[in-house]
N, C-alpha and C positions, 0 to 999 in steps of 0.2 A: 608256898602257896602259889607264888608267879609261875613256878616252873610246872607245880599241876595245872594252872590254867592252859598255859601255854600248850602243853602235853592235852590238855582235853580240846582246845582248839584244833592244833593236831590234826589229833584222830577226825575230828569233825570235818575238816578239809578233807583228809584225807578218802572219809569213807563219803561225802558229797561230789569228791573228784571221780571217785567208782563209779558212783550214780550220772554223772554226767557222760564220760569216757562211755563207758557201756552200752547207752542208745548207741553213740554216734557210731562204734563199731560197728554193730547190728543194722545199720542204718547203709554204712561203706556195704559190708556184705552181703542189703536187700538190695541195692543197687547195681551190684557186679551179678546175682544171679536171676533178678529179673529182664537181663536183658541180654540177649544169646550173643558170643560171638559169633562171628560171621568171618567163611572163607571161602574165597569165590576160586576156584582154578578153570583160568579163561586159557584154552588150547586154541592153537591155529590153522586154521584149513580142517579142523578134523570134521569126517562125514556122519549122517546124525547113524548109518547104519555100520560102523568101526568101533562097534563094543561087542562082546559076547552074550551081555542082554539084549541086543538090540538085534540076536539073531546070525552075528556075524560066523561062519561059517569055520573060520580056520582064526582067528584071531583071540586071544584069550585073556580076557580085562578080570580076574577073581576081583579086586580090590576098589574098581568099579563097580561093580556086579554088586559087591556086595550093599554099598549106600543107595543102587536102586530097589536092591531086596528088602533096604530096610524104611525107604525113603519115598519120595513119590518121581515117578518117571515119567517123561511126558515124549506121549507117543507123535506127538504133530508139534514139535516146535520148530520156531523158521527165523533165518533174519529178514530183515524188509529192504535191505540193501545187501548186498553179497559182496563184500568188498572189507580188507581190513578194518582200513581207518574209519570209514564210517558207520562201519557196525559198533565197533568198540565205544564209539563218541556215544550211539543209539542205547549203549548197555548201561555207560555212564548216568546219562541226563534222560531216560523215558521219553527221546524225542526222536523223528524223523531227522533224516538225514539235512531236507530245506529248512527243518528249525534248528538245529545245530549247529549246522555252514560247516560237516566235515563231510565234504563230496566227494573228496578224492583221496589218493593216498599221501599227501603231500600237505596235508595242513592239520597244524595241531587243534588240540582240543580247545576252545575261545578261554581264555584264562579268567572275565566274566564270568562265565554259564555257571551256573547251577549244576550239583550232581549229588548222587547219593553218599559221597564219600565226606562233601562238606556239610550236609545234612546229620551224616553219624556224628564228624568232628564236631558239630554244634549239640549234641547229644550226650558227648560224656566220651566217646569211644577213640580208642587211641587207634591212629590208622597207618597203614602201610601198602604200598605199591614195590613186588620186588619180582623182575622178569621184562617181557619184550611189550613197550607201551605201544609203540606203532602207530603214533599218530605225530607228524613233525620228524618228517625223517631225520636230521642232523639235530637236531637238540635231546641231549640227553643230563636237563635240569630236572630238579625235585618241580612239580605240579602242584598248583592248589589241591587243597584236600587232604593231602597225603602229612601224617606227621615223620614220615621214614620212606624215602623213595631210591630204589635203585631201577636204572634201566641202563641203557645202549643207544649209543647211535643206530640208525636204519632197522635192518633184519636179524644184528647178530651171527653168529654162528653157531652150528653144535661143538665146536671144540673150540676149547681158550678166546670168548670174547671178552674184550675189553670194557670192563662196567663203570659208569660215577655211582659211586657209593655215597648217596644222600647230596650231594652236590660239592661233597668235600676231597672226594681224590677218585684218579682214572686210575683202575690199575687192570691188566689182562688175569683173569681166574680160568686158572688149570682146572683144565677137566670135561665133562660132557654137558651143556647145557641144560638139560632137564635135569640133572642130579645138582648140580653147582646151586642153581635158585631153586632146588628146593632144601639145598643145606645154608642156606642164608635165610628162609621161611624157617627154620627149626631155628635159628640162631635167633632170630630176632621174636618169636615166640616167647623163648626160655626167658628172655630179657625184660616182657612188660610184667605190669605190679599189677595185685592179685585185686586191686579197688577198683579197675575201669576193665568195661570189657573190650576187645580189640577187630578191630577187623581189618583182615591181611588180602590184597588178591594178588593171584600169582599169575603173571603170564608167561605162559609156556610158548616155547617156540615151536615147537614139536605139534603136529604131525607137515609144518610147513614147508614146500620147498626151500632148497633142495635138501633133499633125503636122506640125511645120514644116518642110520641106527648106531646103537652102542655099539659096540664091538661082540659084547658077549650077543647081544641081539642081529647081526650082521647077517648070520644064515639059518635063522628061525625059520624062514616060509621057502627052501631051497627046493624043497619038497613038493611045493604046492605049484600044480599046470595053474599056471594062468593066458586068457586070452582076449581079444577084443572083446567087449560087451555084442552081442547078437544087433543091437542097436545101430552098431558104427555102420551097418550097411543096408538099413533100413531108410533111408533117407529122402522117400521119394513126397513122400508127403511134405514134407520138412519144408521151412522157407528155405532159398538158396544159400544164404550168407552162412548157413549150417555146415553145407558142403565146401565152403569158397575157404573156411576156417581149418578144414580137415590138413592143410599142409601147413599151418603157422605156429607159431608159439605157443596157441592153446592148442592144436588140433592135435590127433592121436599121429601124422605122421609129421608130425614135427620134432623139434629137438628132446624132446624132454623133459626139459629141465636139467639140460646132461646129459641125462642119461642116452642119448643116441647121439653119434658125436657125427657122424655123415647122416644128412636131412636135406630137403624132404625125401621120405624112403614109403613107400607104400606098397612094398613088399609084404609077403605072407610071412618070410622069414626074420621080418623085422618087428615082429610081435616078442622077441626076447627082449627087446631093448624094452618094449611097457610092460611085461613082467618083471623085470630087473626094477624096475620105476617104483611099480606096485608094491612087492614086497617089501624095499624099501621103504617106501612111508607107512605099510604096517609095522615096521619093525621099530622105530620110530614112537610108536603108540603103545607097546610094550614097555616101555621105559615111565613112559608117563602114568602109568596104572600103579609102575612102582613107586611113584612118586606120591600117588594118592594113599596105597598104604603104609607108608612110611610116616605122612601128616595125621592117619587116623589110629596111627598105632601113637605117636605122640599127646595128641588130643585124649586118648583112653585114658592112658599112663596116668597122667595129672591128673583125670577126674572130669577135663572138662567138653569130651566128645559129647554128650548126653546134651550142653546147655551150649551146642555152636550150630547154628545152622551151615553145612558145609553145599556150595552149590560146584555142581561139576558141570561145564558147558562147554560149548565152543564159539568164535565169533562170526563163522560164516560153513558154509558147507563147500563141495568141494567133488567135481566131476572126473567120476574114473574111467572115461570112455565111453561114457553113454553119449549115444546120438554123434560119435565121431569125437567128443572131445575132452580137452583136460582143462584146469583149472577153476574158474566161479563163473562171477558175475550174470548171469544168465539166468530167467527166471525157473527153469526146470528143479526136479526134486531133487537130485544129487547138488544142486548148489547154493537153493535156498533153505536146505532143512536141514537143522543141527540137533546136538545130542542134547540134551536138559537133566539135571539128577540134582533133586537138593533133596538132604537128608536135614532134617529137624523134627526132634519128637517131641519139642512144643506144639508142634500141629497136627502129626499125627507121630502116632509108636507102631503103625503096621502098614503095611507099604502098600500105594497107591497110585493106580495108573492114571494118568491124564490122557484123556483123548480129544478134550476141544484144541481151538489150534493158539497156541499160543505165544506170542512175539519177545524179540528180544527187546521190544518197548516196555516190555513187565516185567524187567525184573528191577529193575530200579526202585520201582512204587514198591515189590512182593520183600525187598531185602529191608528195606524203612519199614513197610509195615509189620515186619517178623521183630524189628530193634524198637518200634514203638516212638520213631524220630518223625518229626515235621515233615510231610510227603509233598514232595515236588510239586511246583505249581503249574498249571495248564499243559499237563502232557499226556502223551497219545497212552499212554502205556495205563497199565491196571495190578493193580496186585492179585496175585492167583489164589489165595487166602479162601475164597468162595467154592474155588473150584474142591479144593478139597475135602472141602463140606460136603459136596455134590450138587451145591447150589450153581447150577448150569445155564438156568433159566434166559438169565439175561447177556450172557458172553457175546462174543464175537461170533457172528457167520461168515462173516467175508471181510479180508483185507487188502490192503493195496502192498503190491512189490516194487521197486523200482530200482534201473540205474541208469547211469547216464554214460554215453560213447566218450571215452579217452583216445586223444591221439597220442598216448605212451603206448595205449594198450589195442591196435585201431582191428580188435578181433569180434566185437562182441556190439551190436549195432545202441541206439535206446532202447530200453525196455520201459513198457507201463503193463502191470499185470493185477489182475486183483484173483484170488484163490480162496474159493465158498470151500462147503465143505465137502460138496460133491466137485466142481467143475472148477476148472482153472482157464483162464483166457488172457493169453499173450495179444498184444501189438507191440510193432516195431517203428513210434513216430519218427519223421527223419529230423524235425528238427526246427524247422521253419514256416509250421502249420498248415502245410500242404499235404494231400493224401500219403498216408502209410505207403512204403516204395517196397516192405516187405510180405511176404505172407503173414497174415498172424497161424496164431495155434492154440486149439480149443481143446482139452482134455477131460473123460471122466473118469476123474481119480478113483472111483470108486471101482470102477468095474476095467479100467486101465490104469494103474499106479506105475507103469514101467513109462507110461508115456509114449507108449508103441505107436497109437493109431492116432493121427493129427483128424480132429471133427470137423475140422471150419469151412468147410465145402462141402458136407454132407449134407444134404438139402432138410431132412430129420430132424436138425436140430438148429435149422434156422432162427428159430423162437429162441431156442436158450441162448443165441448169438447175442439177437436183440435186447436177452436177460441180461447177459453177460456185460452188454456194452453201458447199458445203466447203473448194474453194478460195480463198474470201474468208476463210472461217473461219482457214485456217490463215495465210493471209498475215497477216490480222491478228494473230496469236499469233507471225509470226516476227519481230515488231516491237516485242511485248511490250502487245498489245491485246487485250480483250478484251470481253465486253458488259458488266461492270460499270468496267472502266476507262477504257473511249470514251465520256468523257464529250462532249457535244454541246449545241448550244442550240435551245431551240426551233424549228421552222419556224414564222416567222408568217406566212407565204404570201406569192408576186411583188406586192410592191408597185409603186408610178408615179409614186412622188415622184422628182424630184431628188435625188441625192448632195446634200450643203453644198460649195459652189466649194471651201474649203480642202482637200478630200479627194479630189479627182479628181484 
């Protein structure tokens, strides 16, 4: 009689332990698939027009190509500082470069601030940071936010850098950088539990000076004439400091990056040396597309491509000889406009173009509002969620660019610019609140997108000056700027020194 009680007890546990167990699974796995992963691959220097969707001419991204074909694409995205570190900090925390305090290349991310990564961590999602973080040159410690953090000291290399792996060993990893972090992104993938959803971003070194392609990629574009932009000898509109940069470290008869080893050369026959340059950093970007389907071939496999929002970007653009020069910082379209591509068919399942202009202030709010996590507080940025709707209405028309003169870097004067959706308008303050010492420069993107004809002394368009100079005004005010709070550094005019090798 004991032992059938016992035996009817039993079962009764038994089958109340079913009942109970059984939500809570149901429950673990309503939670891992209402809430998408998320994988961001943040590329360096790359230009927003270096894909083959984007029109690229000789360069070939299938694997790209394809999460814009399936995804939404956005034809006007910009950073609002042109500079690594503090783009990267801006893509973080939805903030201006003056709310963040990452102004230069040399200061890490505030280990306070806020960002979208501890946002997810507070949200259930297991996180990782694995590639080039680029803010704090010499420290290469795990970061708030991140539950799994690999990076490098400085820049890295494309062959055999030396990585801390989570904060627990340095050791040098054979092989080519874009392939290396992205078989440590597959490793540590395979590794999280199937209850929390995860989000990983990868930073890629690639397409950043200097320029090494794979090997197999070395003589992809061998083929291809390359020559000065038409630009580099259009100069006459131009403010000076344009020209005065043509033989320095940014300018086209400068070093290269290398690649020209006697400088300044402003020879006709020294146009090999920025074709050799050129192909190079295409080749470069090759690599990185395979890198992209390699994570979307992983993501299928499993099942769980369909529930990750995957975003493809860059953190700054990047000048191939327009207007005489190489490198950023500068408010022109070759260095303020990057590439954008997030695939997620939580928000749409057929692909969609973006054409309002949209900052690297939004993606931070756009990646929390896709994960459904607490959204940053008091930031510049917006989630794009609307736009895809087609709900346009209320977006942005005009915003502010900015950067500030470095004496590492003493090529690129101050910049304040703000870019409507027609007209874009440069000044060059010097620093000390006395009159602009440079030309500015007034563009109609619409009917000049190369940036050919400078306006700002065309008497025609005197009124859109006086538009334009309002319009800076108020952009800088909806950011929380103003002339006694934009503090700035001197201009000490284009210098023609070298960089220090550790800072290139």
């Amino acid at each position: 009689m004991r032992l059938h009680a016992r035996l009817i007890s039993a079962l009764a546990l038994l089958a109340f332990s079913t009942l109970v167990v059984a939500p809570l699974e149901v429950t673990a796995q309503s939670a891992k698939t209402s809430k998408p992963n998320i994988v961001v691959m943040l590329c360096d220097d790359i230009r927003y027009d270096a894909l083959s969707y984007a029109g690229h001419p000789h360069l070939k991204t299938p694997h790209i190509d394809k999460l814009a074909a399936e995804g939404i694409y956005f034809e006007n995205m910009f950073c609002t500082t042109s500079l690594c570190s503090p783009s990267r900090a801006t893509i973080l925390s939805g903030l201006y470069a003056h709310s963040h305090g990452v102004t230069n290349n040399f200061t890490d991310y505030p280990a306070e601030l806020d960002s979208f990564p501890r946002r997810l961590q507070a949200a259930g999602y297991q996180t990782a940071y694995i590639g080039k973080w680029h803010m704090g040159e010499k420290n290469d410690q795990p970061r708030p936010g991140f539950d799994y953090f690999v990076t490098h000291k400085g820049q890295g290399q494309y062959f055999d850098t030396e990585f801390n792996l989570n904060g627990k060993e340095r050791k040098v990893v054979e092989g080519y950088y874009t392939t290396v972090v992205t078989d440590m992104s597959l490793d540590w993938m395979k590794k999280q539990s199937d209850d929390k959803p995860f989000m990983l971003m990868i930073g890629q070194k690639a397409p950043h000076s200097f320029y090494y392609p794979e090997p197999k990629y070395e003589h992809a574009f061998d083929h291809v004439e390359v020559n000065y932009p038409h630009s580099s000898f259009q100069l006459g509109d131009k403010p000076k400091w344009i020209t005065q940069r043509l033989m320095t470290w940014h300018g086209i008869y400068g070093p290269l990056f290398d690649w020209r080893k006697q400088f300044p050369d402003d020879k006709a026959s020294a146009v090999v040396d920025f074709a050799k340059m050129v192909r190079a950093y295409w080749g470069t970007i090759l690599s990185v597309d395979d890198s992209v389907g390699r994570l979307v071939e992983y993501l299928n496999e499993t099942g769980e491509l369909d529930n990750t929002m995957f975003v493809f970007m860059g953190d700054n653009g990047l000048l191939e000889g327009e207007h005489g020069m190489v490198d950023k910082r500068t408010a022109h379209e070759g260095s303020l406009r990057v590439p954008m591509i997030i695939r997620y068919p939580g928000w749409t399942k057929s692909p969609v173009r973006i054409t309002k202009q949209v900052l690297t202030t939004d993606v931070a709010p756009t990646i929390l509002d896709a994960a459904g996590a607490e959204p940053l507080k008091n930031i510049h940025g917006q989630s794009i969620r609307p736009l895809v709707s087609g709900d346009v209405d209320q977006w942005r028309t005009e915003w502010l660019y900015y950067y500030n003169y470095e004496k590492q870097f003493p090529y690129t004067p101050n910049v304040r610019a703000v870019r409507g959706d027609r007209f874009k308008y440069i000044r060059y303050p010097h620093g000390d609140g006395s009159k602009d010492r440079h030309m500015a420069e007034l563009y109609d993107m619409q009917a000049d997108p190369a940036e050919s004809t400078n306006l700002v002394h065309d008497a025609k368009h005197a009124a859109t000056i006086a538009e334009m100079e309002r319009r800076l005004i108020r952009a800088m005010k909806a950011v929380g700027l103003d002339q006694e709070s934009d503090r700035m550094p001197i201009d000490q005019g284009i210098g023609s020194e070298l960089p220090d090798e550790s800072i290139r």
